[in-house]
N, C-alpha and C positions, 0 to 999 in steps of 0.2 A: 660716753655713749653706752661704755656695757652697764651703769648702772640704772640708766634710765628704759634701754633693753629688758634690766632682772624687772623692775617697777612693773611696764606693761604687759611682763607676764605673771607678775602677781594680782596685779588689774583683773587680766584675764580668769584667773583661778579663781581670783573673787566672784566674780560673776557667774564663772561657770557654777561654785558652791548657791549662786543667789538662786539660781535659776534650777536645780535642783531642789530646794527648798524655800520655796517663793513665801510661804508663810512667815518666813522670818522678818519679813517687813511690818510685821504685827506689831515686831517689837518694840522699834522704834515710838508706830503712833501709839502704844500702848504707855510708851515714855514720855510723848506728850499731851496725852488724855491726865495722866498723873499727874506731872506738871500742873499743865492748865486747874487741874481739881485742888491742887494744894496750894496752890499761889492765890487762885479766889479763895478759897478759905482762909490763909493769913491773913491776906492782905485785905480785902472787902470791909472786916472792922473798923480795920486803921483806915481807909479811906471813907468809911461810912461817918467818922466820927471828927476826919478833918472837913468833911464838906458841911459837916452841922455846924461845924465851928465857924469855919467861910462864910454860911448863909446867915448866923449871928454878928455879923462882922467883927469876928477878934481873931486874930493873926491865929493861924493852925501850928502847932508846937507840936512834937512827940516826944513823950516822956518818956523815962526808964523803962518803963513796960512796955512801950510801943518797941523799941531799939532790941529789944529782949525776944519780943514776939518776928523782928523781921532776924535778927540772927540765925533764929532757928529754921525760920523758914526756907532763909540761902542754904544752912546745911542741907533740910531737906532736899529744897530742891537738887542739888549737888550731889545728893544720893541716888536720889531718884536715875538723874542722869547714868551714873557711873554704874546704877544694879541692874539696868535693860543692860548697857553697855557692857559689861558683864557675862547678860543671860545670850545674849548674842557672840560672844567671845567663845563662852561653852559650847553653844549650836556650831559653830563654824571648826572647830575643834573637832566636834565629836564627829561632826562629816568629813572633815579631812580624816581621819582614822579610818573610817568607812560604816561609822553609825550611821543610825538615819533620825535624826534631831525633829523634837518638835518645838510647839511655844509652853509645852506645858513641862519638858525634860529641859530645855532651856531655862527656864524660871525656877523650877528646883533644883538646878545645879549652880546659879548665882544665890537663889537663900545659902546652899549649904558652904557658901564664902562670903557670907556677911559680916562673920569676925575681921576678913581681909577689906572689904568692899570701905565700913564706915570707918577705919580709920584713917583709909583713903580720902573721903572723902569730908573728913573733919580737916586732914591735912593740907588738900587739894581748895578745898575753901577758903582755909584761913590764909593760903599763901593770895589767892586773887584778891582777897580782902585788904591785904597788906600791900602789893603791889598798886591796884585802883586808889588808896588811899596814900600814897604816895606820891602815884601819877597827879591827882589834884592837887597835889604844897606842891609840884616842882614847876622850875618855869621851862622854857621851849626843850633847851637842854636837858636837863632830868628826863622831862616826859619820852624823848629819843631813847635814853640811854635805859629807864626803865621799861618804853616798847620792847628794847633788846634782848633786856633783861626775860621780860616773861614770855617771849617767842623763844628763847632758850629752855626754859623750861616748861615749855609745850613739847617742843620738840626731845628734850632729853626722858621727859617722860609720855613719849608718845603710847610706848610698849608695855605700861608698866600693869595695865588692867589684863593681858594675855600674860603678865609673870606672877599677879595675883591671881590668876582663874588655875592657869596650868599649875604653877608651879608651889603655890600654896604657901607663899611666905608673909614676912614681915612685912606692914607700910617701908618702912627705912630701907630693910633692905630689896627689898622689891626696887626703892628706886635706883640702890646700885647698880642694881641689876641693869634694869631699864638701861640707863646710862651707858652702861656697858656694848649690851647691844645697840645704842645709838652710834658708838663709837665703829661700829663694823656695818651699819647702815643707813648715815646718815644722808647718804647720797638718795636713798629707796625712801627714806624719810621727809627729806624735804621735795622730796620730787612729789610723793604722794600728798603730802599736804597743798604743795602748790597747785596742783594738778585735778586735785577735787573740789577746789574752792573754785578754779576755772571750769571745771565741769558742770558744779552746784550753777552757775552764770549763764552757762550755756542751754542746760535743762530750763531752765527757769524760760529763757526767754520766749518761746510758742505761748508760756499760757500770757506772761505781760502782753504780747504784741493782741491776744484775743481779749484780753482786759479795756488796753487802748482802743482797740475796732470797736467795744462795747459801747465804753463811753461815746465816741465819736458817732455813731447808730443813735444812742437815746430811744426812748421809751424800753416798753418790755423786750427786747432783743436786748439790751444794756443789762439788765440783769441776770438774763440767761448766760451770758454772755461770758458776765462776771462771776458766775458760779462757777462757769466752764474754769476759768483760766485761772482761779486760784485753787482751784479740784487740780488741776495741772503740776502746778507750784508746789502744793503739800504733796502730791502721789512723788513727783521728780528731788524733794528736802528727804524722803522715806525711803525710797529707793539708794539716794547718795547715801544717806544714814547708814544703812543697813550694810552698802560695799564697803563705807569705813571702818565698819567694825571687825568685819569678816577681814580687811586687808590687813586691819595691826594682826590677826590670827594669822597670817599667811607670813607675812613678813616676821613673824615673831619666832615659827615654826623653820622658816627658811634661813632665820639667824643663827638658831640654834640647832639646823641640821638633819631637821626632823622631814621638813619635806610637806608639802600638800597630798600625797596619796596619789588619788585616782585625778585627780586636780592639777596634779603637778604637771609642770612644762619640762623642760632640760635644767631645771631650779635643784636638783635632789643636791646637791653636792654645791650648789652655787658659794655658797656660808662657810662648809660643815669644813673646808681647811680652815678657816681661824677659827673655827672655836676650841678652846682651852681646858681642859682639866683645872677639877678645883670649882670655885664660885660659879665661872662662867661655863662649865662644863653642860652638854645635853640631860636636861635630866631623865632620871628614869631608863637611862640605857638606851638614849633613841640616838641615832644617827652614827653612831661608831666612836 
């Protein structure tokens, strides 16, 4: 109970930093405006060029260059991901300290960890890559045991993007890091994960049910209808976005003893007895 307690008051903190700096929901859709723009750019060739194929009737094939062109595009995408997520890790950071974070001090504080950010995200890649290709040779059993597998390490690297933004280290060793701190918060860990995917479920559903009443209506009320409800959907995926990122900050900071600031709940001290001198030590002299 007490660790599901520390969770909804780092919930809380989170939200209290959202709602201080409401702009930082930019970041997200700013992460899927990028997205959306580098995935049509990849990918629109190679689908322009298998449907000419289709419409010739000769079986569509992707060659060397096609497999080359979508490789980089997962990277991409995968950075993209991980450099909002990043720039929002900074913003949330710098307001628990007692700065006052924008989108434009947020985004110049993930450039100036892009040496940390792509090796993350070369690495972070290449493991989903290896796991999904995997998952497809295994039969019922493999597919379970590699599920398990990469829900481990989600989970063990949950923290690892607030120990690249803070703390300025290695991909490798950042994930020891990570790790480390999973080991003294794994309870706040899967609670948080649990917990925003039922939340992501819960938000969502006003705009579904105003989707359904759309279609159900028919004519122009059905489209209006449907604007509304998925306008819903994307503000309530932006919104979640945003408190998960700002929570691996809060949980990252409360692992390591540091505290949320003006944010904080009865959390200052919740951590800072296990943490260790050495690797796992506060760094920078925060927390005692």
């Amino acid at each position: 109970m007490s660790r599901i307690s520390r969770t909804l008051e780092l919930a809380g903190s989170s939200w209290r930093v959202l709602k201080a700096d409401k702009e930082l929901v930019l970041l997200p859709l700013l992460s899927l405006i990028a997205t959306v723009a580098v995935a049509v750019s990849f990918l629109w060739p190679i689908v322009s060029s298998c449907t000419e194929t289709i419409g010739s009737k000769n079986a569509c094939e992707l060659g060397g260059v096609d497999y080359v062109i979508l490789a980089v595009a997962y990277l991409t995408l995968a950075f993209i991901t991980i450099f909002f997520n990043a720039a929002l890790v900074h913003a949330a950071n710098e307001r628990m300290d007692g700065g006052d974070p924008t989108v434009g001090s947020a985004i110049r504080g993930a450039l100036g960890k892009i040496h940390r950010i792509l090796p993350w995200a070369i690495v972070s890649a290449t493991v989903s890559v290896i796991l999904r290709s995997l998952e497809q040779r295994a039969g019922l059993v493999g597919r379970i045991v590699i599920g398990f597998i990469g829900l481990a390490w989600s989970l063990v690297t949950f923290l690892i993007v607030p120990v690249l933004v803070i703390e300025d280290i290695g991909v490798f060793d950042a994930v020891k890091r990570s790790g480390a701190l999973f080991k003294r918060t794994w309870g706040e860990n899967m609670a948080a994960q649990v917990g925003f995917g039922l939340l992501g479920i819960l938000a969502a559903l006003p705009g579904i049910a105003i989707i359904v009443l759309g279609f159900n209506a028919g004519g122009p009320a059905a489209v209006t209808a449907i604007a509304i409800g998925m306008a819903w959907i994307l503000a309530s995926l932006l919104v979640l976005s945003a408190l998960n990122g700002i929570f691996q900050t809060a949980l990252y900071r409360h692992a390591t003893g540091v505290g949320t600031g003006a944010f904080d709940g009865n959390l200052t001290t919740a951590f800072a007895t296990k943490t260790r001198r050495g690797f796992g030590s506060t760094p920078r002299g925060f927390g005692g």
